[in-house]
VOFIPA-351334 format. One line per 8 residues: number of its first residue (from 0); their letters; for each residue x, y, z of C-alpha. Coordinates in Angstrom, 2 decimals. Layout:
N
NUM	A	X Y Z ~ ...
//
This chain:
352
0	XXXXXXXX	0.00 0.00 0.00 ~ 2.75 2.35 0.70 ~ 4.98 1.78 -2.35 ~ 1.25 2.30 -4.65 ~ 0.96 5.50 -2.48 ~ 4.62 6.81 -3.10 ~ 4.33 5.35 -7.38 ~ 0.72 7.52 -6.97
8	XXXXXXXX	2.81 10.55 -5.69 ~ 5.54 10.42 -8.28 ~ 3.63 9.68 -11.71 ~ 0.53 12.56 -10.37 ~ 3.28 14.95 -9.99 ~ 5.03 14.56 -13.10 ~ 1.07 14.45 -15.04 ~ 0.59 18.12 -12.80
16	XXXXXXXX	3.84 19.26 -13.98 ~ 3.33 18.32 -17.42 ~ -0.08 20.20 -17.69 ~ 1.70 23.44 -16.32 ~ 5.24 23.22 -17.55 ~ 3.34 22.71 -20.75 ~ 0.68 26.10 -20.47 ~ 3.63 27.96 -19.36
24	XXXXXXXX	5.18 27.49 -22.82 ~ 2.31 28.55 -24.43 ~ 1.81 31.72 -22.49 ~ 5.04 32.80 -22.81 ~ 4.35 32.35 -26.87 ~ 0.70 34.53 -26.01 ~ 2.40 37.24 -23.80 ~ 6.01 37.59 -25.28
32	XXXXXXXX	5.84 39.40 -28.66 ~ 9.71 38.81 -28.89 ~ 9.57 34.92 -28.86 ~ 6.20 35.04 -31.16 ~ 8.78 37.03 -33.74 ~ 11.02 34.52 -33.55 ~ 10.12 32.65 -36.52 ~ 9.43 29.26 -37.49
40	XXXXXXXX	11.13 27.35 -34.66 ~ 9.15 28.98 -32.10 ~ 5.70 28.29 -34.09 ~ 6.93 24.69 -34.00 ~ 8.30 24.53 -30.55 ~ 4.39 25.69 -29.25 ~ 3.27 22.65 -31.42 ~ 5.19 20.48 -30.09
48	XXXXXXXX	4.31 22.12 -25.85 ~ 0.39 21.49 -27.21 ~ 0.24 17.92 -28.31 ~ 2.75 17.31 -25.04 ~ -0.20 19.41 -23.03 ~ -2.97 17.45 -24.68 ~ -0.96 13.81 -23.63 ~ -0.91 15.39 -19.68
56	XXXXXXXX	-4.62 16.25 -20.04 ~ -6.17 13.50 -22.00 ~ -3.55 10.37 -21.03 ~ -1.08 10.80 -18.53 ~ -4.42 11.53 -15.11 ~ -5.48 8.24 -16.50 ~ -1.90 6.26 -17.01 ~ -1.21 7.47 -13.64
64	XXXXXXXX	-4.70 6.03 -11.93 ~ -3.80 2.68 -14.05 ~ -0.27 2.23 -12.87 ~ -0.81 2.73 -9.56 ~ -4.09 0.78 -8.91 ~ -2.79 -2.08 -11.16 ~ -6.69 -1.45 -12.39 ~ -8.38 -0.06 -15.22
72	XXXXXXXX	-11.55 1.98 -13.75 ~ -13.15 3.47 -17.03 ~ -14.44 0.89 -19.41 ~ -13.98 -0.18 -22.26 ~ -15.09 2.81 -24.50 ~ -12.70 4.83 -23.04 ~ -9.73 2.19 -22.80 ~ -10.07 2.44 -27.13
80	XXXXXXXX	-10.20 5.89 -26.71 ~ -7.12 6.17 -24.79 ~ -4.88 4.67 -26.37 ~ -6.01 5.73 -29.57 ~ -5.17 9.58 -28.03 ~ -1.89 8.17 -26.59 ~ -0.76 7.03 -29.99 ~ -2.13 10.42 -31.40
88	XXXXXXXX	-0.11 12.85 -29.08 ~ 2.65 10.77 -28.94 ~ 3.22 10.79 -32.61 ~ 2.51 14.23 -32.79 ~ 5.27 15.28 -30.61 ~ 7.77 12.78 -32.87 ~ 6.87 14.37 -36.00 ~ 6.69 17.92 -34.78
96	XXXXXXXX	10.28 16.84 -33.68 ~ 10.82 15.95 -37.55 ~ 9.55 19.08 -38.48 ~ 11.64 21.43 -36.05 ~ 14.72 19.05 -37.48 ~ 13.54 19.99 -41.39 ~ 13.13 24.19 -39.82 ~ 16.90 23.66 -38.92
104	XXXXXXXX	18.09 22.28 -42.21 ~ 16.40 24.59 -44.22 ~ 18.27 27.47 -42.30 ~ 21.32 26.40 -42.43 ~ 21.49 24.64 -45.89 ~ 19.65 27.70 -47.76 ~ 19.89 30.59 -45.33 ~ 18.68 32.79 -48.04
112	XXXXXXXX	15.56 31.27 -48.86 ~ 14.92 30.80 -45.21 ~ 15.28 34.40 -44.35 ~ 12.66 34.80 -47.26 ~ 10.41 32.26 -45.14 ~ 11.21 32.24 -41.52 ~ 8.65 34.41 -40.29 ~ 5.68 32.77 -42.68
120	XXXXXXXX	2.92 31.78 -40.31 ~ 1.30 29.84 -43.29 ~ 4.10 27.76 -43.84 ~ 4.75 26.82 -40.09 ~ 1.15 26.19 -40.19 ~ 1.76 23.58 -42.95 ~ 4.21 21.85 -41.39 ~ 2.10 21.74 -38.11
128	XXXXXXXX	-0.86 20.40 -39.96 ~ 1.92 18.02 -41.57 ~ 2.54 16.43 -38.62 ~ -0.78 16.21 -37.30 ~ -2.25 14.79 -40.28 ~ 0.32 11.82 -40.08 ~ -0.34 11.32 -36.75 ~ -3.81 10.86 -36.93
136	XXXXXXXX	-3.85 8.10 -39.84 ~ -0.99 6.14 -37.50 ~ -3.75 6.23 -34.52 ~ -6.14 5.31 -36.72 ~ -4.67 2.23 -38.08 ~ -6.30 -0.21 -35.70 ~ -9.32 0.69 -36.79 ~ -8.61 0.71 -40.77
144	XXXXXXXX	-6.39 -2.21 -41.03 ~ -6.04 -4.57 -37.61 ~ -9.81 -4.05 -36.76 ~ -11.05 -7.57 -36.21 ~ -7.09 -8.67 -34.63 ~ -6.86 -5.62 -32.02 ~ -9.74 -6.19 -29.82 ~ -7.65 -4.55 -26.72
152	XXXXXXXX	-10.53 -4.69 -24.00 ~ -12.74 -7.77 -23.76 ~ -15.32 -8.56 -20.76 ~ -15.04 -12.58 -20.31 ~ -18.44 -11.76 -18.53 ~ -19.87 -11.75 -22.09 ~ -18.12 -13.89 -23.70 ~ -16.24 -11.54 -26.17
160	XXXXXXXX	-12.56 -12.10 -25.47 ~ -10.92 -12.11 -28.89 ~ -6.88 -12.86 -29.99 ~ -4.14 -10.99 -28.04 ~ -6.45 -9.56 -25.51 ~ -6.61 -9.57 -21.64 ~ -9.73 -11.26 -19.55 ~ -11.92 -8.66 -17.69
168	XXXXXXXX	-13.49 -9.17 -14.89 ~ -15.06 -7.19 -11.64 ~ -11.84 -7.84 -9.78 ~ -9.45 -7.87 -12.44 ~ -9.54 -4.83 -15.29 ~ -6.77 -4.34 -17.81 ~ -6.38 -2.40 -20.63 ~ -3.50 -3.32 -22.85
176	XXXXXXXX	-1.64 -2.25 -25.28 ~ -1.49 -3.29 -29.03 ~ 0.15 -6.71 -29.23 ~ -0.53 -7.47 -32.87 ~ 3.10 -7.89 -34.64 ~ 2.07 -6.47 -38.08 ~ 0.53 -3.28 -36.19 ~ 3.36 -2.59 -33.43
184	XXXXXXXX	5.96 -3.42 -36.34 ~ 4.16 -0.53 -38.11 ~ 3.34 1.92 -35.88 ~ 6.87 1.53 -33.94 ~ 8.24 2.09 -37.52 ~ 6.00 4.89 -38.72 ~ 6.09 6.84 -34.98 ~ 9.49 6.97 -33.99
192	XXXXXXXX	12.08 4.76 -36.00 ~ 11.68 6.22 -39.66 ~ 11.39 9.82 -37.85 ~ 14.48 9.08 -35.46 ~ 16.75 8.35 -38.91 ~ 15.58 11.02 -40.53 ~ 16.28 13.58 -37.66 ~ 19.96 11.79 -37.19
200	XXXXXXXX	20.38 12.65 -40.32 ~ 19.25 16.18 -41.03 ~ 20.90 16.96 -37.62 ~ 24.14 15.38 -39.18 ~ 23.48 17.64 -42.01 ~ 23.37 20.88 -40.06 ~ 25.74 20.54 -38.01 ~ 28.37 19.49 -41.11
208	XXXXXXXX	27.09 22.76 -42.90 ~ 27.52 24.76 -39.81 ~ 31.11 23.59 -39.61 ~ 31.93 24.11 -43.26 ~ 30.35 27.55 -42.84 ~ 32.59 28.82 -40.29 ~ 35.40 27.53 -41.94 ~ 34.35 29.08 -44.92
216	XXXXXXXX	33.95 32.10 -43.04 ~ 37.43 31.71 -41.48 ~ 39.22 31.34 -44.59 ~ 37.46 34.50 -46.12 ~ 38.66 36.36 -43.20 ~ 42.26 35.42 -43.41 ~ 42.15 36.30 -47.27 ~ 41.01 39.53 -46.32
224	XXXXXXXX	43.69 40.21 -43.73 ~ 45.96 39.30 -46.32 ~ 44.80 41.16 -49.14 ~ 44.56 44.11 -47.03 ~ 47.71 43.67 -45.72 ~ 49.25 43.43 -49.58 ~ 47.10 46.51 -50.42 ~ 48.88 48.80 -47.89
232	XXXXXXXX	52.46 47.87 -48.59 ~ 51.49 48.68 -52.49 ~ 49.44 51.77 -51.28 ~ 53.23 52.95 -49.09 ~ 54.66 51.79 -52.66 ~ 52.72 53.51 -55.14 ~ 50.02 56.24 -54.76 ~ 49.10 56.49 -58.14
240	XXXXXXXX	45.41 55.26 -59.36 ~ 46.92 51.35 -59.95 ~ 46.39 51.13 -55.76 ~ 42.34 51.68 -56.74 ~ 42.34 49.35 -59.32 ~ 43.96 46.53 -56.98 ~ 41.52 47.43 -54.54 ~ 39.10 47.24 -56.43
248	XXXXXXXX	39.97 43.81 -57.96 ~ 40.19 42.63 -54.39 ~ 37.17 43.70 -53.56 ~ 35.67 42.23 -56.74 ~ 37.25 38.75 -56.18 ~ 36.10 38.83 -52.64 ~ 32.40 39.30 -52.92 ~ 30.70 36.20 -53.08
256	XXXXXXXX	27.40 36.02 -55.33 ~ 24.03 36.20 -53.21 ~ 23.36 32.25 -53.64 ~ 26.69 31.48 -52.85 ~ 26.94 34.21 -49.52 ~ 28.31 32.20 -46.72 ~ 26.73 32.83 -43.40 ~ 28.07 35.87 -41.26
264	XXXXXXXX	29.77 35.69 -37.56 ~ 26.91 36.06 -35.59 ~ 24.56 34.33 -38.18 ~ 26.57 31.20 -37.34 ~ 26.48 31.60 -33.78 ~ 22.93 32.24 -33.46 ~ 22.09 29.24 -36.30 ~ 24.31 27.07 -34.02
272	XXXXXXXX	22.63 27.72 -30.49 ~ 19.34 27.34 -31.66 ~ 20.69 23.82 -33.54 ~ 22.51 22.85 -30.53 ~ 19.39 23.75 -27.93 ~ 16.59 21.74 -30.53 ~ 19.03 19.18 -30.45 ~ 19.43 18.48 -26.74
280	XXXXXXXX	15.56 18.79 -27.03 ~ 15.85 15.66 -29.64 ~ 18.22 13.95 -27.77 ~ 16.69 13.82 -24.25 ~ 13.55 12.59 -26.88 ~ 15.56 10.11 -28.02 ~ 16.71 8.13 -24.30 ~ 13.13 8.57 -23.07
288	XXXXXXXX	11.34 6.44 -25.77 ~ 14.36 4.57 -27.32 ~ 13.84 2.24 -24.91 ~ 9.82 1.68 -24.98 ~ 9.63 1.38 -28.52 ~ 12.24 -1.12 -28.14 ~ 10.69 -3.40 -25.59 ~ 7.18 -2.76 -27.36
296	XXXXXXXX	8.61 -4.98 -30.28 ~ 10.48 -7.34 -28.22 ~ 6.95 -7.44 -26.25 ~ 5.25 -8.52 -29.73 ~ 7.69 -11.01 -30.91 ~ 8.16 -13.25 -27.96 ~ 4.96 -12.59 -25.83 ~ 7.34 -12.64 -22.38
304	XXXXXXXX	6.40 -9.29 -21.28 ~ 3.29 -7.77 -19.87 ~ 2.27 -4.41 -19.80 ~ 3.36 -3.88 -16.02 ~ 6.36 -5.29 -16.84 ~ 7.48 -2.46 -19.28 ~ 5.57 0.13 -17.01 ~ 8.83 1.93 -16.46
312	XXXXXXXX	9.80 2.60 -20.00 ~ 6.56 3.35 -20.46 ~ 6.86 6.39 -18.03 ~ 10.25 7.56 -19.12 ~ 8.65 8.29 -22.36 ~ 5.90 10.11 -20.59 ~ 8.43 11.91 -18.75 ~ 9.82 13.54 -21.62
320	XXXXXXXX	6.94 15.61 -21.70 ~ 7.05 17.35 -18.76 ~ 11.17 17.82 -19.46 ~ 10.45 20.11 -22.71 ~ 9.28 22.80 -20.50 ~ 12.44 23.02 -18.29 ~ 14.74 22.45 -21.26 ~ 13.32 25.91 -23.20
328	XXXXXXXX	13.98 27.63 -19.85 ~ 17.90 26.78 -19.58 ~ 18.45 26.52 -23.29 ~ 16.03 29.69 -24.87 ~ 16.78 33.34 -23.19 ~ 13.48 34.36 -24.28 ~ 11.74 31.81 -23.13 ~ 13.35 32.22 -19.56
336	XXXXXXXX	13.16 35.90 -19.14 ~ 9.24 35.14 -20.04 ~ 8.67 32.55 -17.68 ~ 9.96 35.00 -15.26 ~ 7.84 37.74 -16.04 ~ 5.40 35.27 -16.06 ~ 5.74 34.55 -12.53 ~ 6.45 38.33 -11.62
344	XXXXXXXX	3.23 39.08 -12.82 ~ 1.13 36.37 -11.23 ~ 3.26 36.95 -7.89 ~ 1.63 40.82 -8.42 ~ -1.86 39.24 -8.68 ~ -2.06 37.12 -5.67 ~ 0.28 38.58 -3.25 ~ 0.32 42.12 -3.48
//
């Protein structure tokens, strides 16, 4: 009774946390005109603190009753509609994740277009709707293709237990997960594997043209030094017109074309923070369900785990919900300084 009251404590907390951490991150976007100029990785960011809101309000209260009961209290209406919104939000946050990956290719790989773009709401809007749309027809797959082999709640009351199912009864109600190979196999590989190798390898991509770009930059820098240093000893040497026209040939051999502009200084510092903060974002994604998704298939080939028995896992991946919100705050300045005024201004409200 005491370790279900202590598991009851911890996974409540985290679904509470989730929920606010989560609102918090889209207030800031409502309040802080700065962050909502930002461009397309902010539009993208507040997609993916919504469908990570809508998993602490639709799934996690639920989850979190489940796991610490060992019981499923709704019925079975609502068991299909959970999981069907688990799958949903879930997915959702992987291939907003995708999404924010693409945002950072784009804007390091064709800077110019994406200056062009950054601030289009239609386009982030797109790519939202994108990821949503994908989602939905991966949550829906039960029902379009596994219908009549996914029966996930049965009552052995009435008789209607059906293949890969649990028995219900008064004293013992369970509401499983998907154990059909063909549809974990699918959905595993169509929610997080095929999005995890693309987003290795955009974020491979980006970071290889950030590198070449500062050494790009580099080398244009010490060609400069040089050819300015050349241009003053022939300037001491000769103060005729021929010093212009070298100076100007410089200059014209210097200046790239506007495709081929390599990114400035600070362009490359800012493209690399944001790169380096969204990936920390992915990669804290990355432990939390890596090892879910992996037990999920292992659970569907061999049969030799139950749902309790991957419980954990199932959690961590939860988890990474309510981590988002507290990774903007120590990796986004704007996102901080509006959390804080945030709080300053609800400390005003209630305690002045």
């Amino acid at each position: 009774m005491l370790s279900s009251l202590i598991i009851g404590i911890i996974l409540f907390t985290i679904t509470i946390w989730t929920i606010l951490g989560n609102i918090l991150v889209i207030l800031a976007f409502i309040v802080d005109k700065q962050i909502r100029q930002g461009g397309m990785s902010n539009y993208l960011i507040i997609n993916l603190a919504v469908s990570d809101l809508l998993l602490g309000i639709a799934v996690l209260p639920f989850s979190a009753s489940y796991s610490t009961f060992g019981i499923w209290s709704f019925g079975k209406i609502f068991c299909d509609i959970w999981l069907i919104t688990d799958v949903l939000c879930s997915t959702a946050s992987i291939w907003g994740l995708l999404m924010i990956a693409f945002d950072r290719y784009i804007a390091t790989s064709y800077p110019i277009h994406y200056r062009h773009h950054r601030h289009s709401i239609s386009l982030a809007l797109t790519n939202i709707c994108i990821a949503w749309f994908v989602s939905l027809a991966i949550c829906l797959l039960p029902t379009l293709f596994f219908e009549r082999k996914l029966e996930i709640y049965s009552d052995i009351n009435n008789k209607t237990v059906a293949p890969s199912t649990t028995k219900y009864n008064e004293s013992t109600r369970q509401c499983e997960l998907y154990k059909d190979l063909n549809f974990v196999l699918t959905s595993s590989l169509l929610s997080f594997f095929i999005p995890l190798i693309i987003m290795i390898f955009l974020y491979a991509k980006v970071l290889y043209v950030i590198k070449q770009q500062s050494a790009i930059r580099h080398k244009t820098n010490s060609k400069s030094q040089s050819h300015n240093d050349k241009f003053n000893r022939q300037l001491c040497l000769d103060n005729s017109g021929t010093s212009q026209s070298l100076e100007n040939n410089i200059i014209r051999d210097e200046v790239p074309t506007p495709d081929q502009q390599p990114l400035g200084r600070r362009e490359i510092t800012a493209e690399f923070r944001i790169t380096r903060s969204l990936a920390i974002i992915i990669g804290c994604f990355i432990c939390c369900w890596l090892p879910f998704f992996t037990l999920y298939i292992i659970r569907a080939v061999c049969h030799c785990l139950s749902f309790h028995g991957i419980e954990f896992f199932f959690w961590l991946g939860y988890s990474n919900s309510s981590i988002n919100p507290v990774l903007y705050a120590i990796l986004n300045k704007n996102f901080r300084l509006a959390f804080k005024n945030i709080f300053l201004s609800f400390k005003n409200i209630f305690f002045v």
